[in-house]
C-alpha positions, 0 to 999 in steps of 0.5 A: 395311623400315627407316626409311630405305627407307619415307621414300625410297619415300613422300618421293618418293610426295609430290613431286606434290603442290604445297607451294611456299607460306610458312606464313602464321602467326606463332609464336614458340620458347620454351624449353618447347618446339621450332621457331617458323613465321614468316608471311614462310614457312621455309627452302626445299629442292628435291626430286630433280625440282627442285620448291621446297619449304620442309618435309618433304613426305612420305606418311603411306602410299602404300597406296591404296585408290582408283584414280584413273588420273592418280595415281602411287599408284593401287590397280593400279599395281605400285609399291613401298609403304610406311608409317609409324607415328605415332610413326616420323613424328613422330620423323623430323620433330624428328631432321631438325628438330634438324639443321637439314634443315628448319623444317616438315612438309607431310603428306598421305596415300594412303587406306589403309584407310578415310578415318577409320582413315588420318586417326586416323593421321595426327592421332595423328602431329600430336600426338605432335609438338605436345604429346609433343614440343612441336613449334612449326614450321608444319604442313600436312596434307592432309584426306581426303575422306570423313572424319568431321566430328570428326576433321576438327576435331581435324586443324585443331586440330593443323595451321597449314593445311589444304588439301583436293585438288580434284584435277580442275576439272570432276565431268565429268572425276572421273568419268572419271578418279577414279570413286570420288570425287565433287565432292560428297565433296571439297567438303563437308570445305572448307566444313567447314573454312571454317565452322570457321576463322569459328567460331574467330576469333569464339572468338578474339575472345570469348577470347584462349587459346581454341584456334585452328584452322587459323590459316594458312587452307586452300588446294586444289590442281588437276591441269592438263592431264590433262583438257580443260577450257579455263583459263577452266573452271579460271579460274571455278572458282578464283574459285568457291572463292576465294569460297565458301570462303575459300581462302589459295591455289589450286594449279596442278599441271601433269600429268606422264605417270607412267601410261599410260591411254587416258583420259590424255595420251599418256605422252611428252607434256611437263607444260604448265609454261607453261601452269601459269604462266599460271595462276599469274599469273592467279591473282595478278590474281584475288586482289590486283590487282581482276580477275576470271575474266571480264575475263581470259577470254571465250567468244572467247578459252577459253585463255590466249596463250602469248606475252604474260602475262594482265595484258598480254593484257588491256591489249590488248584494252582499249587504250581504256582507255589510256594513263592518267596516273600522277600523276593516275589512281586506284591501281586504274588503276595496278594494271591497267597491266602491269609495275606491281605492287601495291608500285610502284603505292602508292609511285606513290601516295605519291611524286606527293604531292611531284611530278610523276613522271617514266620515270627515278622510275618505274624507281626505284620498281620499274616494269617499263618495257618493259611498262609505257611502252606504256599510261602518261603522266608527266612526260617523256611528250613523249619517245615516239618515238610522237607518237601512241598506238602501235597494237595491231601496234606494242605486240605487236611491241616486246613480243615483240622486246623493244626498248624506246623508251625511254631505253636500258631493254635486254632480250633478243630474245623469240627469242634462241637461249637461248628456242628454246622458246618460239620456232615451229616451221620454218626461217624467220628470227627476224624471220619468226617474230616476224611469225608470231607477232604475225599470230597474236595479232592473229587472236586478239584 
């Protein structure tokens, strides 16, 4: 098989695994050597189904010697496989660097073998590139589970990040559908890593060229919908690793059907997109707005709505806790009003030292207004059309029509036909299907 096939064959292998992240570590060129990574992220590609991707995402092998039934990789499945050699790997990398294809390698693995000898492998390709062909790009590699302590150490030496696949959010579902692993085996190699990158920033600190492990963190990616826990069992645990191991980043991947199992959804079941959204956007709240997995998502309410985003959702539930002054309110109030993010909440801060602010200075400073205007007080406030604080009913009715009340602030129709989409089901009106879905919510909440 020529080189050309191999990379086709474990390029495309690789496309399932979420790689959409900036490198997170800053390291400048030199003549001495090749490439440089930038904390801002490289250069963006996207791969054949359309998903962003910014390096050379690619399988070392695809020779697996599990059999997990959601994986396109499985031991059973009849699928052509392939192999690289460290020295092919390592080659292919710096030809497309040099022709400007790419700015980084995203490498990871099926276990072919056993996890030891496919980590030698993969370790023997790294360093081919650092110290053979002095390669300064941004690397990111995938750790196998079950590896050994020390070759876990030299992968991080060798790597910008690491990242470990938790792969299902329950011990439940892995028994189900990757018996061969367990939670057990997946965490220990994390915690490993995390107590490495502690260690080494206290070397760092005690001597300045002492080597650096993992300098970019590590990150995990999670399977969505191939199993039936709810978005609060997947909330819970995200924050679960953001805080015992000091993650970068979780990663959500919703399932696409590429195999047919009893223990699966059915083959022509669409991947949930809008709930990967969702989670991603809960995912932001979690790590830079102050949320946490239990003011999202309770016992009454085990998912997300698919109408409103989670920022909003919460903000309905909690209207008590609005409207709030933005010339006087703390800078955590501000980052619970939706349609104000964390840059727009500390030019708020800065920019109220100088005066009172109004809905057209709000606008400037980057606030989305057809969100935010529901839950705010400034400077203009007597210009509602709402003498009294709008209800819950009249919120979620502007929200989903889109129909601002405000100065001419213009958005299209929830239900416009370019969203048929998100739209429900029937042959009613637009106008009775917005009133569908608000009667809906209002249960909800």
């Amino acid at each position: 098989m020529d080189l050309m096939q191999k990379l086709s064959i474990l390029t495309d292998s690789a496309k399932y695994d979420v790689a959409c992240t900036s490198s997170g570590v800053q390291r400048a060129g030199n003549a001495s050597g090749l490439g440089s990574a930038a904390p801002q992220g490289i250069c963006h590609a996207f791969s054949a189904d359309g998903r962003c991707i910014s390096l050379l995402k690619v399988l070392l092998t695809n020779f697996c010697v599990y059999d997990c039934k959601y994986c396109v990789n499985r031991r059973s499945r009849d699928v052509p496989r392939a192999a690289f050699s460290p020295r092919e790997l390592a080659e292919l990398t710096i030809e497309f660097y040099r022709r400007n294809y790419i700015e980084g390698l995203f490498l990871s693995s099926a276990v072919c073998g056993s996890a030891d000898s496919t980590m030698e492998r993969m370790i023997e390709a790294l360093r081919l590139l650092r110290e053979e062909y002095g390669f300064r790009g941004y690397i990111h590699a995938k750790t196998i589970p079950g590896a050994s302590p020390i070759l876990i150490e030299q992968l991080g030496l060798l790597a910008d990040r690491l990242s470990v696949n938790i792969e299902l959010p329950s011990e439940d579902s892995l028994r189900r559908l990757a018996p061969e692993k367990t939670k057990a085996g997946i965490l220990a190699p994390m915690k490993q890593v995390r107590i490495g990158i502690q260690e080494n920033q206290t070397d760092l600190v005690r001597y300045r060229h002492a080597p650096r492990f993992a300098p970019a963190g590590q990150s995990t990616q999670m399977i969505v919908g191939a199993s039936s826990e709810s978005d609060r069992q997947i909330l819970r645990l995200t924050e679960g690793l953001y805080q015992r191991y000091g993650l970068k980043r979780v990663f959500y991947s919703a399932y696409i059907p590429v195999v047919q199992d009893a223990a699966l959804p059915d083959a022509s079941t669409p991947p949930p997109l809008l709930r990967e959204h969702r989670l991603y956007q809960a995912d932001w709240l979690l790590r830079f707005y102050g949320f946490q997995a239990q003011d999202l998502l309770d016992e009454t309410q085990e998912n997300f709505n698919p109408y409103i985003d989670p920022k909003c959702n919460w903000a309905l539930h909690h209207l008590e806790e609005f409207p709030v002054d933005v010339n006087s309110c703390t800078y955590e109030q501000l980052l619970r009003v939706p349609g104000i993010g964390v840059k727009s909440a500390r030019r708020i801060c800065t920019a109220r030292r100088a005066g009172r602010l109004s809905l057209p200075d709000l606008k400037k400073m980057g606030v989305v207004l057809k969100r935010a205007q529901y839950f705010i007080i400034c400077a203009d406030f007597g210009t509602r059309r709402f003498q009294a604080p709008p209800s819950r009913a009249q919120i979620l009715h502007s929200l989903l029509d889109g129909q601002a009340f405000h100065f001419g602030c213009e958005q299209l129709s929830f239900f416009t036909p370019t969203q048929q989409s998100f739209a429900l089901p029937g042959d009613a009106s637009l106008l009775e299907k917005r009133e569908e879905a608000v009667s809906c919510l209002l249960r909800r909440m």
